[in-house]
mmCIF file of the C-alpha atoms, coordinates in Angstrom:
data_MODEL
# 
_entry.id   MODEL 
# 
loop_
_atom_site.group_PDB 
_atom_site.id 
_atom_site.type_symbol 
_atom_site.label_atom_id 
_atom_site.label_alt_id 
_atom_site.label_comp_id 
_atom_site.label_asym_id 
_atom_site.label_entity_id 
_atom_site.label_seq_id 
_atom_site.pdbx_PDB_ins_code 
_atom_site.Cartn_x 
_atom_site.Cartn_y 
_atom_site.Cartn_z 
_atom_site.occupancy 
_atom_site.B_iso_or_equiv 
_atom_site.pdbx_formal_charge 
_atom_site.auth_seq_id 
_atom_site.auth_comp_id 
_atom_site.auth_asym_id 
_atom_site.auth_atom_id 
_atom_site.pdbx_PDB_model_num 
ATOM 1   C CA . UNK A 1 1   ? 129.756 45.843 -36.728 1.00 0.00 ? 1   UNK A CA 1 
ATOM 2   C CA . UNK A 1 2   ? 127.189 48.465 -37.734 1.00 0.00 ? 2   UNK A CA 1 
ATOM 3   C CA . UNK A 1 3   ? 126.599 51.275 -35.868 1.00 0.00 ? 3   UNK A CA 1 
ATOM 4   C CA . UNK A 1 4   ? 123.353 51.238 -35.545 1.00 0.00 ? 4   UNK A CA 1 
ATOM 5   C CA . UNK A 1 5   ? 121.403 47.784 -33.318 1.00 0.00 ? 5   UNK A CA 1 
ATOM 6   C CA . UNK A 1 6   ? 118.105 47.354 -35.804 1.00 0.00 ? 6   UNK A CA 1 
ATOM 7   C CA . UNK A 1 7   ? 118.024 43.490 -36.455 1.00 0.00 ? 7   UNK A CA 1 
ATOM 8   C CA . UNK A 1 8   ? 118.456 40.467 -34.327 1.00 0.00 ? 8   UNK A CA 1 
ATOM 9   C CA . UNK A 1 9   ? 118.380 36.957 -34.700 1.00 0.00 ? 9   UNK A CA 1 
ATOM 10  C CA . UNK A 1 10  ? 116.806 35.782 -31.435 1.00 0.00 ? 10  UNK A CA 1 
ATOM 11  C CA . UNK A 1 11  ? 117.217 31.938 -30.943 1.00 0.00 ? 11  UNK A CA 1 
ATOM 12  C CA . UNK A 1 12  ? 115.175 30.559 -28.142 1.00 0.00 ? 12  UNK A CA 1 
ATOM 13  C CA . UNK A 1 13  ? 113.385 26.915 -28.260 1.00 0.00 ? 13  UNK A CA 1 
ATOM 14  C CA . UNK A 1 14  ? 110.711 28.176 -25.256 1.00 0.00 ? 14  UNK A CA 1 
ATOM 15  C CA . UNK A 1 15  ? 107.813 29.309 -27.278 1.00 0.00 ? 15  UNK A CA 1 
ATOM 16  C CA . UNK A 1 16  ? 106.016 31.172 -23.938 1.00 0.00 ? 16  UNK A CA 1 
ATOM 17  C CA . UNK A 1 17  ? 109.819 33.157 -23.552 1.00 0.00 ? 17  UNK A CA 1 
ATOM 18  C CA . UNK A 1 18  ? 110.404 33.676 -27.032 1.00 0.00 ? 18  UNK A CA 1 
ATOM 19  C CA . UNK A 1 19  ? 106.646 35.526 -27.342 1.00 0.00 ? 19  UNK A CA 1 
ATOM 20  C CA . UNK A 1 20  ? 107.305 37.879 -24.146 1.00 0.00 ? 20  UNK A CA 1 
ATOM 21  C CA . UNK A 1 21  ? 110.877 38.608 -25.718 1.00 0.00 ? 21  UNK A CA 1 
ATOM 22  C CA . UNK A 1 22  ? 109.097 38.907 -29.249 1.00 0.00 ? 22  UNK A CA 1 
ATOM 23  C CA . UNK A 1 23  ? 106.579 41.335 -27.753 1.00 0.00 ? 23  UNK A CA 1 
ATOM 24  C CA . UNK A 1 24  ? 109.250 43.165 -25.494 1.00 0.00 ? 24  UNK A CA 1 
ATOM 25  C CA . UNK A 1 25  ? 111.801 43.751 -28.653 1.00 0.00 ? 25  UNK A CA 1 
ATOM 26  C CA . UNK A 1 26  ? 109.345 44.523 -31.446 1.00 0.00 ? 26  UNK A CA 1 
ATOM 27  C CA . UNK A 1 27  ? 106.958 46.681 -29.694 1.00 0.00 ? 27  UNK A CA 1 
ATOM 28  C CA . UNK A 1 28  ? 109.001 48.106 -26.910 1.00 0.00 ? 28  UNK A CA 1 
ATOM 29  C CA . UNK A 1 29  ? 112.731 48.237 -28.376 1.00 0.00 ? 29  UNK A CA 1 
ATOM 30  C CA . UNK A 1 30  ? 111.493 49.171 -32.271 1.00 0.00 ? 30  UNK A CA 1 
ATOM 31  C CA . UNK A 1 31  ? 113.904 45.810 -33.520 1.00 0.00 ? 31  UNK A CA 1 
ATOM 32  C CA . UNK A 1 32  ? 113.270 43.637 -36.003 1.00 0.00 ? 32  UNK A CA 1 
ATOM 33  C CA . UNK A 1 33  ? 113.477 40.192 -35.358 1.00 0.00 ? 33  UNK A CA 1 
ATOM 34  C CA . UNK A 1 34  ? 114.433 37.305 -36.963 1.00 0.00 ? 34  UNK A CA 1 
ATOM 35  C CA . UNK A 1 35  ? 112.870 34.163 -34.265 1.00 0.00 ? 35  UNK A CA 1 
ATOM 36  C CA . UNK A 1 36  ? 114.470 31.164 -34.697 1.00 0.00 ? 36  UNK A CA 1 
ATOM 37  C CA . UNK A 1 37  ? 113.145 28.308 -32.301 1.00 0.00 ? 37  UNK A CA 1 
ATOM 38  C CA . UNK A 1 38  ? 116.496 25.830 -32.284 1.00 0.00 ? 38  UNK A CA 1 
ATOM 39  C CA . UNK A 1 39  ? 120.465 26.259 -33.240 1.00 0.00 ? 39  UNK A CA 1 
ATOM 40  C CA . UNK A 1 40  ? 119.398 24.268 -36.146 1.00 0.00 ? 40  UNK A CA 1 
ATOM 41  C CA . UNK A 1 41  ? 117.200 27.087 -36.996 1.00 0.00 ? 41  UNK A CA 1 
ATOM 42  C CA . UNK A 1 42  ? 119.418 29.957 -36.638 1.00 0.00 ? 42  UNK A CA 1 
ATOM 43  C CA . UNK A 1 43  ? 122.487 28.265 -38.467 1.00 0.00 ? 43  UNK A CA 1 
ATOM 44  C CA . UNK A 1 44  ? 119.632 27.766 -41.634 1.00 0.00 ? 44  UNK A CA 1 
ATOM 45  C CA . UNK A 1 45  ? 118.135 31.556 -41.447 1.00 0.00 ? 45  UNK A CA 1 
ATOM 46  C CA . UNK A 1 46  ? 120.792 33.860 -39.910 1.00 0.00 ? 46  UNK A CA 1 
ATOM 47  C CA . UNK A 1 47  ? 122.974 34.129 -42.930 1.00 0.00 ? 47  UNK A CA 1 
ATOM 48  C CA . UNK A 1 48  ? 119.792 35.581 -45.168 1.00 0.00 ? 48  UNK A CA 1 
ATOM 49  C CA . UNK A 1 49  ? 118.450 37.650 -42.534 1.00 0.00 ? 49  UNK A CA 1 
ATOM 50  C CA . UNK A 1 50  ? 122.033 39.917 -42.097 1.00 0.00 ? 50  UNK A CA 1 
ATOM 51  C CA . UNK A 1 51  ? 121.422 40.366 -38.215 1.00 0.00 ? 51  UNK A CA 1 
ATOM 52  C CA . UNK A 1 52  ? 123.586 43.158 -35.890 1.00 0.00 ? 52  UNK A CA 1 
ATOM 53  C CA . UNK A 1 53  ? 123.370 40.894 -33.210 1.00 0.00 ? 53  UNK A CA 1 
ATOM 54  C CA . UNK A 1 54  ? 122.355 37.332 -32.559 1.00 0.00 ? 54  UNK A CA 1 
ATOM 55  C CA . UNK A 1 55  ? 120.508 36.435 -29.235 1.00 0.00 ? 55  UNK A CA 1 
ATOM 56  C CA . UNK A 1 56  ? 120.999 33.077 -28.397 1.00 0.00 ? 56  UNK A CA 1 
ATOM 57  C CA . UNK A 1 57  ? 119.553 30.687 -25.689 1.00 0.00 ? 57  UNK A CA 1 
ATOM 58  C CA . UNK A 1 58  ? 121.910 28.914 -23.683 1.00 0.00 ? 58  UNK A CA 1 
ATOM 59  C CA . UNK A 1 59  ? 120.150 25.571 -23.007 1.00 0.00 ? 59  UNK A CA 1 
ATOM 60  C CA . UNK A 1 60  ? 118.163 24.395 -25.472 1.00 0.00 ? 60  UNK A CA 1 
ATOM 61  C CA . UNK A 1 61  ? 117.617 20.757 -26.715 1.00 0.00 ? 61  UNK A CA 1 
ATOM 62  C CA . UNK A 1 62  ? 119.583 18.964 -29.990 1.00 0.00 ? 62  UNK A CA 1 
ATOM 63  C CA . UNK A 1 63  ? 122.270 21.702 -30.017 1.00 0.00 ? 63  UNK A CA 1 
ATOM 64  C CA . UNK A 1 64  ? 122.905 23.903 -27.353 1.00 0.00 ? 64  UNK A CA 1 
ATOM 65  C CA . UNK A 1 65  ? 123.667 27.546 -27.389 1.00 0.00 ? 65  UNK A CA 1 
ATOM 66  C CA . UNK A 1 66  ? 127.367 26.882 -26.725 1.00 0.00 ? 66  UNK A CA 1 
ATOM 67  C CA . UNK A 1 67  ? 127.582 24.306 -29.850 1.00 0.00 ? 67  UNK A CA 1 
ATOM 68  C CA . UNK A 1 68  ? 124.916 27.571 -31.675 1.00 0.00 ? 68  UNK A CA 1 
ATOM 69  C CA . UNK A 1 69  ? 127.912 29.922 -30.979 1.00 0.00 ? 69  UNK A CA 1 
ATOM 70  C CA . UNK A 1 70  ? 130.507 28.215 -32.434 1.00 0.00 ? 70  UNK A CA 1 
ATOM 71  C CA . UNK A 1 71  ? 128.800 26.333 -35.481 1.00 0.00 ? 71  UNK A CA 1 
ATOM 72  C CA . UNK A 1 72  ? 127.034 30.458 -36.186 1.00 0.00 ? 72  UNK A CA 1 
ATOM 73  C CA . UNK A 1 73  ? 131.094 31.925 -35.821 1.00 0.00 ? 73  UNK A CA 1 
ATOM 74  C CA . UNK A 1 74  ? 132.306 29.306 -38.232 1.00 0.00 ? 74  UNK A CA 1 
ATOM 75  C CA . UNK A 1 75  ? 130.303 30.920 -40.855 1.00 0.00 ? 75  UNK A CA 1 
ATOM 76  C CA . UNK A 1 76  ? 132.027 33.986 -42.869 1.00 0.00 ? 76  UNK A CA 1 
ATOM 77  C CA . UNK A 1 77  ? 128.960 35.808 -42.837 1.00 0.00 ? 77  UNK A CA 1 
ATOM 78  C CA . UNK A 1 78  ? 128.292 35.973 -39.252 1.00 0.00 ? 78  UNK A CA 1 
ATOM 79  C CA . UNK A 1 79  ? 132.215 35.412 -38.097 1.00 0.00 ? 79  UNK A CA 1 
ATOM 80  C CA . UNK A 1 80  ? 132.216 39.053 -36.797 1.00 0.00 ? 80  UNK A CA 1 
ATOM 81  C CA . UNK A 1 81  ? 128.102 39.257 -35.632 1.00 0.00 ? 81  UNK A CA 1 
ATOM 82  C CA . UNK A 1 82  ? 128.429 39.886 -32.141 1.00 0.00 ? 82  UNK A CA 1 
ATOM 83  C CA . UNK A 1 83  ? 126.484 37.822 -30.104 1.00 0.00 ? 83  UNK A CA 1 
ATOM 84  C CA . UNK A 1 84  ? 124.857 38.034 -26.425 1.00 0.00 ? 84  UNK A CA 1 
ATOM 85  C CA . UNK A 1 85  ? 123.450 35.010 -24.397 1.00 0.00 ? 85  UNK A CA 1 
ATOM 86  C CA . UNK A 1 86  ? 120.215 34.396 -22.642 1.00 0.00 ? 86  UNK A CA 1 
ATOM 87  C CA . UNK A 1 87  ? 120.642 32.439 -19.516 1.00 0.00 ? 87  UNK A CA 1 
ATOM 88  C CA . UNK A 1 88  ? 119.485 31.318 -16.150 1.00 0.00 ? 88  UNK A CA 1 
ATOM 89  C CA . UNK A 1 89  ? 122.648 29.540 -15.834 1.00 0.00 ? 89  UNK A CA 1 
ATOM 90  C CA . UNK A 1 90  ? 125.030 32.616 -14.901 1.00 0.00 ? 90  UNK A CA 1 
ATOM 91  C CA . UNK A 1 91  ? 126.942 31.173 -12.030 1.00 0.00 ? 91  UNK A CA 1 
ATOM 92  C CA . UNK A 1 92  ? 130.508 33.192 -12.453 1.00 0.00 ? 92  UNK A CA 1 
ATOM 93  C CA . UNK A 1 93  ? 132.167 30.270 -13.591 1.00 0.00 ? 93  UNK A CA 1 
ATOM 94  C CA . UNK A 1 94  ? 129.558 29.757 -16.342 1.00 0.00 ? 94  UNK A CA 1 
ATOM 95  C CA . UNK A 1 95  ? 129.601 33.557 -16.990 1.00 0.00 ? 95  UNK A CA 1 
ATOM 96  C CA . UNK A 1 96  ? 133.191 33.265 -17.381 1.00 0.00 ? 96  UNK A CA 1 
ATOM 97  C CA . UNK A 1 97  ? 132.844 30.596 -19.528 1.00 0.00 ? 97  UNK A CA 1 
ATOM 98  C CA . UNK A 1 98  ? 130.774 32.492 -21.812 1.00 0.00 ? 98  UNK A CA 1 
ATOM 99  C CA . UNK A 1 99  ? 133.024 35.332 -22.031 1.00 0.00 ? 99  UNK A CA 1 
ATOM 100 C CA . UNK A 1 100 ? 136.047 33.378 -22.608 1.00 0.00 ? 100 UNK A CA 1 
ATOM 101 C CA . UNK A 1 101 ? 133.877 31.749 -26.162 1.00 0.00 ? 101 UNK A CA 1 
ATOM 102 C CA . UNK A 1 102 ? 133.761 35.679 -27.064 1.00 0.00 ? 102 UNK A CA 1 
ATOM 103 C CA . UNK A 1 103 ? 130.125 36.626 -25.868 1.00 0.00 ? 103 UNK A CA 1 
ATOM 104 C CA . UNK A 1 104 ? 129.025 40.044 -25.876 1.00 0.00 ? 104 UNK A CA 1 
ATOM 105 C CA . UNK A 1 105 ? 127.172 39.919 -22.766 1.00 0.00 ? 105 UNK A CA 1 
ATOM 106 C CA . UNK A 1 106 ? 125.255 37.747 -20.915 1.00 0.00 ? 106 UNK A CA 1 
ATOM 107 C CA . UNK A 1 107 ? 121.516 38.213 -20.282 1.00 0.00 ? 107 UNK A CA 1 
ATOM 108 C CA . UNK A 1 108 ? 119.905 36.365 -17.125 1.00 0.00 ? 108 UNK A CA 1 
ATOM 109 C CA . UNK A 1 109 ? 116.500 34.777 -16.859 1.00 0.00 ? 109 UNK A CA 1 
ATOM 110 C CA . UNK A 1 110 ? 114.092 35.426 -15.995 1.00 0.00 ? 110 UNK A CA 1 
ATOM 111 C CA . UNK A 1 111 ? 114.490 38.916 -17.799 1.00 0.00 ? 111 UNK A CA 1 
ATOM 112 C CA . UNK A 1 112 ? 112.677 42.072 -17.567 1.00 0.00 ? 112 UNK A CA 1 
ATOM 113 C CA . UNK A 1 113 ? 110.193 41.867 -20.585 1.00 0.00 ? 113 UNK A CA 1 
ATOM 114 C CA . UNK A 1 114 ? 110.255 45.878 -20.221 1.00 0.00 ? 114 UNK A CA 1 
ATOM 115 C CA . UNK A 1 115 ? 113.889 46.874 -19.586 1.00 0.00 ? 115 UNK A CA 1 
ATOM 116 C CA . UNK A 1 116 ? 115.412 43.763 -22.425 1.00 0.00 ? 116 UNK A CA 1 
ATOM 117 C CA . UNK A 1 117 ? 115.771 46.373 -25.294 1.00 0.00 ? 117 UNK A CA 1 
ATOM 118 C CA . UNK A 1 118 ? 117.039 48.616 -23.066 1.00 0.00 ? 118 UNK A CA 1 
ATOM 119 C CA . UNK A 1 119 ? 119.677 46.267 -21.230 1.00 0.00 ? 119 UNK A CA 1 
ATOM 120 C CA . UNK A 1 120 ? 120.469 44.703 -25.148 1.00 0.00 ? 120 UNK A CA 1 
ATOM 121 C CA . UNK A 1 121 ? 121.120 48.520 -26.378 1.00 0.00 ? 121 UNK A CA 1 
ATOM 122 C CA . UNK A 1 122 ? 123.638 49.302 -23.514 1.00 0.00 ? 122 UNK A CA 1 
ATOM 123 C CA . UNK A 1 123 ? 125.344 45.898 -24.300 1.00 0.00 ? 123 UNK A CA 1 
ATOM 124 C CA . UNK A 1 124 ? 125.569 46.905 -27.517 1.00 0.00 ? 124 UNK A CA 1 
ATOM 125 C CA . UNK A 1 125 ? 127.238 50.709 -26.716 1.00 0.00 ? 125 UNK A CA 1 
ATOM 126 C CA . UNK A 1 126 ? 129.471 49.463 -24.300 1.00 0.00 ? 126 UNK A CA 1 
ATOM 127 C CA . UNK A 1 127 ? 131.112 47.173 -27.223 1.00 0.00 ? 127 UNK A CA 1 
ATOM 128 C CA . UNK A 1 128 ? 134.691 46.347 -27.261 1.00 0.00 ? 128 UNK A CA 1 
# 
């Protein structure tokens, strides 16, 4: 892992979400994004794109973020790209869940368009 958080790969298949995150992590948090709208998506672009950090959607249609997570860690590039998940579904069992796969963090929704870099940058610090 880099140092320095500068690019994500944000994977999220809700276009009105993805455009408040878009909005929130651009303009607010100074990233640069790379928005991928399915795991199908991410697994084509995330490779060329070089992210610090992948944030991925839990449920999403065709492949879910769980399936996402483990098809994105199979690849050498991105084997040691940490990665955080996007969730309403954070029940402590699903939480632990989560963590046990090797999750960064977990991120509930709805978020806080105006504290998410924030909350992604202390994630990030607070690294293993």
């Amino acid at each position: 892992m880099t140092g320095t958080l500068s690019r994500i790969t944000y994977v999220e298949d809700e276009p009105d979400i993805r455009e408040v995150a878009q909005i929130a992590l651009e303009t607010l948090g100074g990233f640069t994004l790379d928005i991928c709208s399915s795991g199908a998506e991410a697994l084509e672009k995330a490779s060329a794109f070089r992210p610090d950090l992948i944030l991925l959607d839990v449920m999403m249609p065709d492949m879910d973020g769980i399936e996402t997570y483990k098809r994105l860690k199979s690849l050498p590039q991105l084997r040691d790209t940490p990665i955080i998940f996007m969730t309403a579904k954070a029940q402590a069992h699903e939480v632990a869940s989560y963590n046990a796969l090797g999750a960064l963090g977990i991120i509930t929704k709805p978020f806080d368009p105006i504290s998410l870099g924030d909350e992604i940058q202390s994630i990030w610090e607070n690294r293993r």
